[in-house]
MITIZA-268043 format. One record per residue (C-alpha): residue number from 1; residue in one letter; x, y, z. Coordinates in Angstrom, 2 decimals. Example, Ala and Ser with C-alpha at 12.3 -4.5 7.8 and 13.67 -1.06 7.14 Angstrom:
! residues 2
REC   pos   code         X         Y         Z
REC     1      A     12.30     -4.50      7.80
REC     2      S     13.67     -1.06      7.14
***
This chain:
! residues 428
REC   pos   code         X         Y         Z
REC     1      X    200.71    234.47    173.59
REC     2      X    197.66    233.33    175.94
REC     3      X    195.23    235.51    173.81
REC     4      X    196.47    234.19    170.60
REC     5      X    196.12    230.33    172.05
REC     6      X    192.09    231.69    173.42
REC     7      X    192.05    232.92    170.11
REC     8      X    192.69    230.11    167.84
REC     9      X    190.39    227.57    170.08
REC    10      X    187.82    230.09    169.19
REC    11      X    188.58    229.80    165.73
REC    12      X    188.90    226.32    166.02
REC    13      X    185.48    225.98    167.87
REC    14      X    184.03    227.90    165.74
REC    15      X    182.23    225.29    163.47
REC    16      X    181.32    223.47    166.49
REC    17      X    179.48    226.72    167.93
REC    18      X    177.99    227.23    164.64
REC    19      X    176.43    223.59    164.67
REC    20      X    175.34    224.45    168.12
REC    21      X    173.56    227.47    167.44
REC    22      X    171.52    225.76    164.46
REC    23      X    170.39    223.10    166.67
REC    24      X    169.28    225.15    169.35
REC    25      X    167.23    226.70    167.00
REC    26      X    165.25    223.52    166.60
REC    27      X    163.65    224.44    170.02
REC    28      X    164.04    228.42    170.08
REC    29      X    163.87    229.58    166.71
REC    30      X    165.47    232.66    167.61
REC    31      X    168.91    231.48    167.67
REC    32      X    168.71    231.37    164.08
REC    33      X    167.77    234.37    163.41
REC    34      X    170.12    237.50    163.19
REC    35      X    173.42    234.92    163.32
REC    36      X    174.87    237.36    160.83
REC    37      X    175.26    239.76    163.78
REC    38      X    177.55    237.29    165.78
REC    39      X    180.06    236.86    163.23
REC    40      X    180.16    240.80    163.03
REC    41      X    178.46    241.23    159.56
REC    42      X    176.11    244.25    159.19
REC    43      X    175.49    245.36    155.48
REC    44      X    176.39    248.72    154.74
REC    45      X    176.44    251.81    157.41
REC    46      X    173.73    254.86    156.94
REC    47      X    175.54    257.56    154.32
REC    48      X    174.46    260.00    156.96
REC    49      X    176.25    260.17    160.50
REC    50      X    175.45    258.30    163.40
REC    51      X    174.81    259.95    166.46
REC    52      X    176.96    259.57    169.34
REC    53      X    176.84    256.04    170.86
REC    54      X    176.86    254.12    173.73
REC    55      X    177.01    250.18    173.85
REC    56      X    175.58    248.02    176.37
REC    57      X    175.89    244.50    176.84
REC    58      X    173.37    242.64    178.50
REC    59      X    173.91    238.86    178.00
REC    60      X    169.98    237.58    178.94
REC    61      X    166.97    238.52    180.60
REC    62      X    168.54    239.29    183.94
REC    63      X    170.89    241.80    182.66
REC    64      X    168.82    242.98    180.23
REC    65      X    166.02    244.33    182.77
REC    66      X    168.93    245.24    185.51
REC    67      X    169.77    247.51    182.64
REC    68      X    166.65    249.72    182.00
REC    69      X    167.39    252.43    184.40
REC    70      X    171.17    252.43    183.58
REC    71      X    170.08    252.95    180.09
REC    72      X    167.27    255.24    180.58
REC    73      X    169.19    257.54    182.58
REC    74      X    171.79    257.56    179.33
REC    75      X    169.11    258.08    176.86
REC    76      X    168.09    261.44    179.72
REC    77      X    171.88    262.51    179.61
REC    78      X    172.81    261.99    176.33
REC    79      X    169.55    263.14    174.30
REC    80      X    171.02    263.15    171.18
REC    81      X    172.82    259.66    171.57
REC    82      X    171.72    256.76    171.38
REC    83      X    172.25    253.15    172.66
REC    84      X    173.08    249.64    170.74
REC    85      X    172.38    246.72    173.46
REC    86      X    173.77    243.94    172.70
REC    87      X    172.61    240.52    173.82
REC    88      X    173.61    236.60    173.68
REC    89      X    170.58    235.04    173.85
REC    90      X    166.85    235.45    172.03
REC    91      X    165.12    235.96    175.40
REC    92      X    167.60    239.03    176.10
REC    93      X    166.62    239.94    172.71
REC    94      X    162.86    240.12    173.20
REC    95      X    163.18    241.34    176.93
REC    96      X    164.89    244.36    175.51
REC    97      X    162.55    245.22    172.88
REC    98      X    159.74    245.04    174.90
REC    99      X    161.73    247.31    177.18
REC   100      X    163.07    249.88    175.12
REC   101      X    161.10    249.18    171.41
REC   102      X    159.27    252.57    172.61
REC   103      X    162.79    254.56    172.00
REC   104      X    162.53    253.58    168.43
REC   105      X    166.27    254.55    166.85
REC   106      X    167.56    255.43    169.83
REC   107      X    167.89    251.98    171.13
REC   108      X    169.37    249.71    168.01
REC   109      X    169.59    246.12    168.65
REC   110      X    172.18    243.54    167.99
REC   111      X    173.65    239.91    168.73
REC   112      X    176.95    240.06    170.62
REC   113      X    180.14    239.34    168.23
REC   114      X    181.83    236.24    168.91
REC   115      X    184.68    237.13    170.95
REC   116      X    187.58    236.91    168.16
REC   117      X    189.45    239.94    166.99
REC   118      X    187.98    240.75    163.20
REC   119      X    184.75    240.19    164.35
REC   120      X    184.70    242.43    167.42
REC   121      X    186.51    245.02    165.19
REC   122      X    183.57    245.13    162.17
REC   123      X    181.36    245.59    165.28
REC   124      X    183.43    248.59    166.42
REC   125      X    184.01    250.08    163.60
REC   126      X    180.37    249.41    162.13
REC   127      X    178.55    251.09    165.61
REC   128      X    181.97    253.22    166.91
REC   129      X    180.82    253.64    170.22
REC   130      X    182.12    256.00    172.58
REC   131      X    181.71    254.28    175.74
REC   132      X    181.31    249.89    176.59
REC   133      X    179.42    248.91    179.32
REC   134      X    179.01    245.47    180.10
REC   135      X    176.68    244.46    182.57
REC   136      X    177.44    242.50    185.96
REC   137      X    180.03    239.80    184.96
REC   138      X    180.52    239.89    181.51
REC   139      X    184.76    240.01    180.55
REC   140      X    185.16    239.17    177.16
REC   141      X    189.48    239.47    176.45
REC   142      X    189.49    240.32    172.76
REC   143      X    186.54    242.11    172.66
REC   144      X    188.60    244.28    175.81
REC   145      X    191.81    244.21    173.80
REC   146      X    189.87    245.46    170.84
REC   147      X    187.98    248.58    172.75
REC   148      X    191.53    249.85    173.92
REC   149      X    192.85    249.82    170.43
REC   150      X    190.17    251.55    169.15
REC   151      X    190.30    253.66    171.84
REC   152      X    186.70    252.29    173.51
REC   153      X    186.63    253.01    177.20
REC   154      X    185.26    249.97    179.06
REC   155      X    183.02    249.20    181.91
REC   156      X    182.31    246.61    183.96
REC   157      X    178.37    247.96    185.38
REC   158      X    176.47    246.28    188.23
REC   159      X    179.31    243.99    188.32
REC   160      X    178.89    241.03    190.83
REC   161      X    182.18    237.87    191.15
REC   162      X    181.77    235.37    193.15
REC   163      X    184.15    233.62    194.71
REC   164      X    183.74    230.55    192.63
REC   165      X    183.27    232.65    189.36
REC   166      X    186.51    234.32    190.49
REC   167      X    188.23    231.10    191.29
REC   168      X    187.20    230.22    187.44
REC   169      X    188.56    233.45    185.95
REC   170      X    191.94    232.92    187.95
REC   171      X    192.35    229.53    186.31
REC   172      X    192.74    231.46    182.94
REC   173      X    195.30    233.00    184.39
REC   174      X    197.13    235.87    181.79
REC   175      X    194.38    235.88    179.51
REC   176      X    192.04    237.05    182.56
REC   177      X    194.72    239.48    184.04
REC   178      X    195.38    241.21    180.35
REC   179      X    191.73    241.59    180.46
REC   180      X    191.15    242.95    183.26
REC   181      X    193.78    245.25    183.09
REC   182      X    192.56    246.64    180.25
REC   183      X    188.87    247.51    182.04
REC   184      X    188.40    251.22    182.87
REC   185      X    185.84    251.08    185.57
REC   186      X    184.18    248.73    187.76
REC   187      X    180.65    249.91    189.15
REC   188      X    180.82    246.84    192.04
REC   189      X    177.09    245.96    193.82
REC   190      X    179.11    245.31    197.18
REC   191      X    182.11    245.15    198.72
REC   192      X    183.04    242.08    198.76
REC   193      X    181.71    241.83    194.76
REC   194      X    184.96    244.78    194.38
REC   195      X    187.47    243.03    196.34
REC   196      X    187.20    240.17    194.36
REC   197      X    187.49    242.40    191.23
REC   198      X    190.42    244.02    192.51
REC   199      X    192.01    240.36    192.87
REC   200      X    191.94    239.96    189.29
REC   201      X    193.89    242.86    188.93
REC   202      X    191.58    246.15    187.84
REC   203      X    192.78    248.82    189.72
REC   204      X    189.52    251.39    189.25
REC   205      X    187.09    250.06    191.36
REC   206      X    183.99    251.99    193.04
REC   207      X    180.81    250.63    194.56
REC   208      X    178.12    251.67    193.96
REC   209      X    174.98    249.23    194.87
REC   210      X    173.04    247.16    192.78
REC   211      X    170.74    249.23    189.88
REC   212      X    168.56    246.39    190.12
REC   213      X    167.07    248.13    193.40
REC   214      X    165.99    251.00    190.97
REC   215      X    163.47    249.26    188.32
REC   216      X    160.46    250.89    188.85
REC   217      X    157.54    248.74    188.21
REC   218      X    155.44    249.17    184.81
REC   219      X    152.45    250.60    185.39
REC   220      X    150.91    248.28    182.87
REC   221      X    152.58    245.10    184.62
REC   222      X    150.96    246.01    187.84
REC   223      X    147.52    245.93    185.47
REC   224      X    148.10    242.46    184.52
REC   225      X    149.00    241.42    187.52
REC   226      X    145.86    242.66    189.00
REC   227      X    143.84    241.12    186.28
REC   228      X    145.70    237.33    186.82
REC   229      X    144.76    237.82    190.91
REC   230      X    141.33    238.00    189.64
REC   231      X    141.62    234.88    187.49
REC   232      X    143.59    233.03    190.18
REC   233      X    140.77    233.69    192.49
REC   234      X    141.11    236.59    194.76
REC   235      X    140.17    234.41    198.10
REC   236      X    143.03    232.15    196.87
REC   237      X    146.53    231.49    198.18
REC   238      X    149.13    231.67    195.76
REC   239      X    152.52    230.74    196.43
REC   240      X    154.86    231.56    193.21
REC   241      X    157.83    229.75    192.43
REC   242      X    159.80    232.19    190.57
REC   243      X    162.81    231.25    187.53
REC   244      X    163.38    228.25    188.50
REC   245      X    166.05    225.72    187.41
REC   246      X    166.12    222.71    185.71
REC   247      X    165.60    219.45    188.58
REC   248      X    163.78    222.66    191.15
REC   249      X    160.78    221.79    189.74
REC   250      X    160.29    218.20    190.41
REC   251      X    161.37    218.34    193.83
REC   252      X    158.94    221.69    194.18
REC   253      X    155.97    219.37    192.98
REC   254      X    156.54    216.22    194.74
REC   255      X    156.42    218.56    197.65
REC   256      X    153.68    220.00    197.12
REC   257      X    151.81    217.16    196.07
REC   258      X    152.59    215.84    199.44
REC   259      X    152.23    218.97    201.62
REC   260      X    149.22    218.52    203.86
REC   261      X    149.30    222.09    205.80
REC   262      X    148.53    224.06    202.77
REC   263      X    145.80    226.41    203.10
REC   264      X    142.93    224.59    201.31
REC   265      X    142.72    225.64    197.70
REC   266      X    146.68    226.66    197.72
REC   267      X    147.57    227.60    193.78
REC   268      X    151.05    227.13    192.82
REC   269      X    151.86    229.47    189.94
REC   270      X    155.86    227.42    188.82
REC   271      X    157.37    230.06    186.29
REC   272      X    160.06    228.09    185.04
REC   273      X    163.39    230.50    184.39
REC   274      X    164.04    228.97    180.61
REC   275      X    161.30    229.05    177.97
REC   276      X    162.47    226.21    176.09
REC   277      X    161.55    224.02    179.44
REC   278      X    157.47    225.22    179.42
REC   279      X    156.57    222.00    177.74
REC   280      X    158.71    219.70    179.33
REC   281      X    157.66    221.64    182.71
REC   282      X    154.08    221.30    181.93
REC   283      X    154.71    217.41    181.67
REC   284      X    156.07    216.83    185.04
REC   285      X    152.99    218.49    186.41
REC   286      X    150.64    215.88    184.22
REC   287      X    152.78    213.24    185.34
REC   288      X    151.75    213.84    188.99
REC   289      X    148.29    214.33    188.43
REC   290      X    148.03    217.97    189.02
REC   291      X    145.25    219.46    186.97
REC   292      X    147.14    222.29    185.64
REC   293      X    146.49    225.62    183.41
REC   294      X    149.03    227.51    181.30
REC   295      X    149.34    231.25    181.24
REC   296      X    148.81    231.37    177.60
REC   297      X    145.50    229.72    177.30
REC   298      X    144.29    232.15    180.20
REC   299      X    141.52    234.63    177.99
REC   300      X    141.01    237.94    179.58
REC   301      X    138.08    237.85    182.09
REC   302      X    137.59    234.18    183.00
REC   303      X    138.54    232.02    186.05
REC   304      X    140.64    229.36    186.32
REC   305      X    139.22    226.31    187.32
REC   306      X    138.35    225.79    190.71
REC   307      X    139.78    221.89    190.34
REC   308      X    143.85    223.69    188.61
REC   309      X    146.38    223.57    191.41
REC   310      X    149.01    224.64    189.08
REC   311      X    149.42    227.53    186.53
REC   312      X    152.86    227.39    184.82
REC   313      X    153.77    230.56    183.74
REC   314      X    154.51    229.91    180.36
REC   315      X    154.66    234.00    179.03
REC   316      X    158.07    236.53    178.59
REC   317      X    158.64    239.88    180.29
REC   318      X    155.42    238.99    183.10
REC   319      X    157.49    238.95    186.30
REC   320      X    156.62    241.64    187.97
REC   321      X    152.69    240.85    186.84
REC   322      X    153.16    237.32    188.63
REC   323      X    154.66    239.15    191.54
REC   324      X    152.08    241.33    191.65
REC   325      X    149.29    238.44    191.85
REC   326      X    151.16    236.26    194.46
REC   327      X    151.08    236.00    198.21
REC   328      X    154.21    234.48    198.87
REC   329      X    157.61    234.07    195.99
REC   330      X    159.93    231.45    196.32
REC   331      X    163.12    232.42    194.46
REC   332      X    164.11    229.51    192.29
REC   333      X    167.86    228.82    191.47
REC   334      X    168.61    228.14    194.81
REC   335      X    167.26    224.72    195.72
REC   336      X    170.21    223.07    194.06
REC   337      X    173.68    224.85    193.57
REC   338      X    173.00    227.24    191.17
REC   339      X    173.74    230.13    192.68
REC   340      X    169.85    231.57    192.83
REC   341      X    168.62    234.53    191.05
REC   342      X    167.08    238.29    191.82
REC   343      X    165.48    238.63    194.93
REC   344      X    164.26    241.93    194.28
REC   345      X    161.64    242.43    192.41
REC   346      X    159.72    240.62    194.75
REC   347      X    160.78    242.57    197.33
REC   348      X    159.92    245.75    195.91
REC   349      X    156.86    244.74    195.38
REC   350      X    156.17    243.97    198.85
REC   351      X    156.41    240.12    199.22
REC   352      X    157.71    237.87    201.20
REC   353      X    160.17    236.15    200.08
REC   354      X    161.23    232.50    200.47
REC   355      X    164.99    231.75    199.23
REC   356      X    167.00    228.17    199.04
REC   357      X    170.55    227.53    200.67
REC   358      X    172.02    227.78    197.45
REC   359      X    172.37    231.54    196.65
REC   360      X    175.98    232.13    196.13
REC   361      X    175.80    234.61    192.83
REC   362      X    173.57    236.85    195.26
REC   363      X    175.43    236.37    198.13
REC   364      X    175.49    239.74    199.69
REC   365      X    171.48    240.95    198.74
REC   366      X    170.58    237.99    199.84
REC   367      X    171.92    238.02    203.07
REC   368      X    170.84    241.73    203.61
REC   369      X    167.44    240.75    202.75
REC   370      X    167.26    238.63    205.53
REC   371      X    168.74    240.49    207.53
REC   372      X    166.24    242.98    207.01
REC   373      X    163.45    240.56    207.62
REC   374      X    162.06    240.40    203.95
REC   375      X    163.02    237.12    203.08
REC   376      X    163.49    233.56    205.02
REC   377      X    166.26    230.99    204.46
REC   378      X    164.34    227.15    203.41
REC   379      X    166.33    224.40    203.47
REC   380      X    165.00    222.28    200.78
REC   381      X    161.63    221.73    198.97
REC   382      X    159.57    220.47    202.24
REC   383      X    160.70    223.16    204.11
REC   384      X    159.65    225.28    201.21
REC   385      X    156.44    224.01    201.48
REC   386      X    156.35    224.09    205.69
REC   387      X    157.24    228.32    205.68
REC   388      X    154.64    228.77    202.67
REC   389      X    152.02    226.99    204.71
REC   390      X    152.41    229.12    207.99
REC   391      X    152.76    232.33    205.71
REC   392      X    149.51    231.72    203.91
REC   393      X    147.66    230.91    206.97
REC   394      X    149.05    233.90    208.85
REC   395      X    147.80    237.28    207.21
REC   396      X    149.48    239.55    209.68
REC   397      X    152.96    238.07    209.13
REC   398      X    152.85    237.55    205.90
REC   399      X    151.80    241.45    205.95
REC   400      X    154.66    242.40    207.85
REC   401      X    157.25    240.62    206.22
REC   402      X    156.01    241.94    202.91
REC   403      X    156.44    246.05    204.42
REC   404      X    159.68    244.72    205.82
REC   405      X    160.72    243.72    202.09
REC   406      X    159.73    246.62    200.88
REC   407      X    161.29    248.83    202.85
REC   408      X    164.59    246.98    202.40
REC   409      X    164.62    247.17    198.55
REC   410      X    163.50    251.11    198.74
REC   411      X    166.45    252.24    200.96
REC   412      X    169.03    250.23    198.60
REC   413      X    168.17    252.61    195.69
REC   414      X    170.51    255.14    193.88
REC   415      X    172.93    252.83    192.27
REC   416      X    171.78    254.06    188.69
REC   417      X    172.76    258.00    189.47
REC   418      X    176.48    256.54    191.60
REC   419      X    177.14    254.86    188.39
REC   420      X    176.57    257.63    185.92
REC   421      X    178.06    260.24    188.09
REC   422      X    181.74    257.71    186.94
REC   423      X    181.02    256.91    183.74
REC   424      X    183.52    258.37    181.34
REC   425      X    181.91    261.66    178.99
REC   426      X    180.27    260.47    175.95
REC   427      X    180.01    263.87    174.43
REC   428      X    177.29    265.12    171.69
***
């Protein structure tokens, strides 16, 4: 009875969500595109048979690039499969072309159904997987009710719950427990991530790390973000301020507008986390007088001007480049309560790492990070600016606590080959 209530407020949403979708498009033109796909309609399947398949869900960019070694390691096992990733969002979209376009048909594309019965079904039976895996937090009920009809084993991969995500999914109450009940296997990142699991009632529960410790770094990232340390000015500071949130990046520029310990000639590179924010981003910056550059008017070659004290970061799938061409990363989402975002990349790539209060949906890496003497706690945007000051001016700590990172995100790797080693048999 709870399902069919979820149900029909989908159905009666519906309208509403299409209306929604159309005038996001306004901004991100990609939400128009493809809408087909979320009400499950696909056109006609190949005469010829499909090989066998495995479907991963990866809402955004986040999930999308803590899948790439989860999926490359199934396109390895399973050489004749191949892999439909689904997505929510344009972003996740373009992140996982640019990650996986090289597999050609092996990696097909699609929106994520709208989570009411007939449309998950046309999905099913249009793709008929062998396998779901939904990546880190993603519980959909009718699209689980619908995989154990059809007979769909499903996954929960990388999965993280926090407490006040679980509090959330507790308030649903049945709908949330029939869901649950009906997942196969949760991969957890920590312990605490699979007790809270087990609290909503899934009974197979393993853990088995994060993956996100195994994404190896493109080669051809670590080019550009050679080539933007040049244009930044290789004698330069740079202190990155990494996916951050909307109301981060005032308080991040009022700070350092003010900051008066900054290494002379400090460049702030602000990559905000949500491309539909660059322009409104850029304006905050003009407002305070900061001469500012954007990544996309950067040509190949050239310098940026000795007079910018900002570069906003206004380009897709560069993280690991801006990494790359930073001293010091500041890990936005975490100034205000947001919950914070991936500390690792940065970390793997040998930086220090600055981190806000506010870090709740990466509790546990978090805390192991700091543990491990990678990354330091700041306590608000001044204090931001305070630890980025003594790590800029300080090339032997800053050195050290870089190696220290480093050598905290190598020995978390593995979780990629723990999680295949459960996943049910796909078969040939």
């Amino acid at each position: 009875m709870m399902r069919f209530l979820y149900t029909l407020v989908w159905w009666l949403a519906l309208p509403l969500v299409l209306l929604r979708l159309w005038l996001r498009g306004r901004h991100e033109p990609g939400y128009r595109r493809h809408w087909n796909e979320r009400l499950g309609l696909y056109g006609r399947r190949a005469a010829n048979d499909e090989p066998p398949t495995v479907w991963v869900h990866a809402v955004s960019v986040g999930e999308t690039r803590a899948a790439e070694p989860l999926v490359d390691a199934l396109l390895k096992q399973y050489p004749k499969g191949r892999i439909v990733l689904t997505h929510m969002t344009p972003t996740g979209r373009a992140t996982g072309k640019s990650l996986f376009g090289k597999h050609g048909a092996r990696v097909v594309q699609s929106y994520l159904p709208y989570d009411m019965p007939a449309l998950v079904r046309r999905f099913i039976r249009h793709f008929e997987p062998r396998v779901c895996i939904l990546m880190e937090t993603e519980v959909w009920p009718n699209l689980i009710a619908q995989c154990g009809r059809q007979k769909v084993p499903v996954v929960l991969a990388n999965a993280r719950l926090s407490e006040r995500s679980l509090r959330k999914a507790q308030k649903l109450g049945a709908v949330m427990r029939e869901a649950a009940a009906g997942i196969s296997l949760v991969a957890a990142q920590t312990e605490d991530d699979a007790r809270r699991v087990r609290q909503l009632g899934v009974t197979n529960v393993a853990v088995t790390g994060s993956i996100k410790f195994d994404v190896m770094v493109p080669p051809a990232m670590m080019a550009t973000g050679t080539r933007l340390r040049q244009q930044f000015g290789s004698n330069r500071p740079v202190l990155l301020c990494a996916s951050t949130r909307e109301g981060e990046e005032e308080l991040i520029l009022d700070a350092f507008r003010s900051a008066l310990d900054l290494p002379a000639g400090t460049l702030l590179v602000l990559v905000p986390r949500h491309p539909q924010r660059f322009d409104a981003v850029e304006a905050m910056v003009r407002e305070r007088s900061l001469p500012v550059q954007r990544r996309s008017t950067l040509e190949t070659g050239t310098i940026i001007e000795p007079r910018t004290r900002v570069v906003l970061g206004d380009s897709m799938g560069e993280m690991f480049a801006y990494y790359a061409a930073c001293d010091v990363a500041f890990i936005g989402g975490s100034l205000l309560p947001l919950g914070g975002q991936n500390l690792i990349e940065a970390a793997a790539l040998g930086k220090p790492v600055l981190i806000g209060e506010h870090t709740f949906n990466f509790a546990q890496v978090t805390e192991d990070a700091l543990a491990a003497g990678g990354a330091a706690r700041v306590t608000g945007a001044a204090d931001l600016m305070a630890q980025a000051s003594s790590l800029l001016a300080d090339p032997a700590r800053r050195t050290a606590m870089g190696q220290d990172a480093q050598a905290f995100a190598n020995q978390h790797r593995g979780a990629t080959e723990r999680t295949m080693a459960l996943l049910p048999a796909v078969g040939e």
